[in-house]
N, C-alpha and C positions, 0 to 999 in steps of 0.2 A: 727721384725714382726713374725719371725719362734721362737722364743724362746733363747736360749742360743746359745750365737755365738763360734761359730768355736772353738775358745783358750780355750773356758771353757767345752765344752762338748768332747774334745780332754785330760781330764784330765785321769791319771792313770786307776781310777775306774769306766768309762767310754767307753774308743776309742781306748784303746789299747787289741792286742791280734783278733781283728776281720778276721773273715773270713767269706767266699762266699759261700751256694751250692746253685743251680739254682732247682729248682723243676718242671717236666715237667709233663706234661700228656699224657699218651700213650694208643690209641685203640688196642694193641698190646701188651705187655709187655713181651715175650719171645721174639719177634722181634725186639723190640728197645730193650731190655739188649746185642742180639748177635750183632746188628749193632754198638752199644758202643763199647761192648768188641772186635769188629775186627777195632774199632777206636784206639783201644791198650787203652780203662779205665778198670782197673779191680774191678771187684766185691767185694766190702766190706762188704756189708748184704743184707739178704733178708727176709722178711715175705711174706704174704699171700697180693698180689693187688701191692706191694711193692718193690722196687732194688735200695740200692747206690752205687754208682761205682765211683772210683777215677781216674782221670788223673794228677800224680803230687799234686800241692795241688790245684785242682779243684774237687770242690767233686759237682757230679749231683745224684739229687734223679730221680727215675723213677717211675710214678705213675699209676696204670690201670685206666685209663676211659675211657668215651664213643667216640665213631670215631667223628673227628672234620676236617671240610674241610680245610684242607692243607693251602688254598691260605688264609685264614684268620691268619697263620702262617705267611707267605712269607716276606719279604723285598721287599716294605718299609712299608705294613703293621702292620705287628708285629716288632717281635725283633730279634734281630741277634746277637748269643753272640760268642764275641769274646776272645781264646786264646793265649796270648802271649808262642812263643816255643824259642829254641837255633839255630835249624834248621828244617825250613819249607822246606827245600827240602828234604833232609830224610823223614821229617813225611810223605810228599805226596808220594816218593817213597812207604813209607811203606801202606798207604791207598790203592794205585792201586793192591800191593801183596797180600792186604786183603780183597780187592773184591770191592771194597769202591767205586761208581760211582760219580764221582766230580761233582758240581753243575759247578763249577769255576775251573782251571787249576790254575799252579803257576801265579800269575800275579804283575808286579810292578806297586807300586803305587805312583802319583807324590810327595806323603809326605815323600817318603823314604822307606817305608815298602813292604816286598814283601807276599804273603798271598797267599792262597788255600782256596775254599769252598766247604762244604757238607752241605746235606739237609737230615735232619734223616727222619724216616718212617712215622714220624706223621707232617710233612711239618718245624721243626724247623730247622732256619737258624744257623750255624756255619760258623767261620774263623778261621782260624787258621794262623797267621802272627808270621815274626820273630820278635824280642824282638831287638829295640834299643841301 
């Protein structure tokens, strides 16, 4: 019904080589780059309205627009993007040293995983879990 399945569109000149950046929108845009950057992503480029920042190989753009209410953001309204890490308790060490206000504390979860959450300046949800 969708078109080419799985095996086939998984071919060489296709499905390999991909990657992720999430693109957000920010009422703000010096505010969410320094809330990133004390999330430990650093700055890769910039223009005018414009910022990417890397964490690892997550790469987030950040975009200027107009203020949008938060809770239309929130979980489980919106979306909640999650990062696999080595170590979630370091990172959240390092959040609270960076000024970082947790939405969520460390917390285990019955599937295994144990995770931390922030909520950036323009209401996007974050997790940050360890890696299986």
């Amino acid at each position: 019904e969708y078109g080419l399945l799985a095996e086939e569109w998984r071919s060489p000149s296709l499905g390999t080589g991909a990657t992720l950046r999430v693109e957000i929108f920010s009422a703000d845009l010096e505010v969410s780059l320094a809330f990133y950057q004390a999330l430990g992503f650093t700055l890769t480029s910039r223009s005018a309205g414009y910022a990417s920042v890397r964490f690892g190989e997550v790469r987030l753009g950040l975009a200027a627009a107009e203020a949008v209410d938060p809770v239309c953001r929130a979980v489980p309204a919106g979306t909640e993007i999650v990062v696999e890490v080595r170590d979630v308790t370091a990172l959240r060490e390092a959040f609270v040293a960076n000024g970082i206000r947790l939405a969520e504390g460390l917390r285990e979860r019955p599937w295994g995983l144990t995770d931390v959450r922030v909520t950036d300046p323009d209401g996007y949800s974050w997790r940050f879990t360890n890696r299986r």
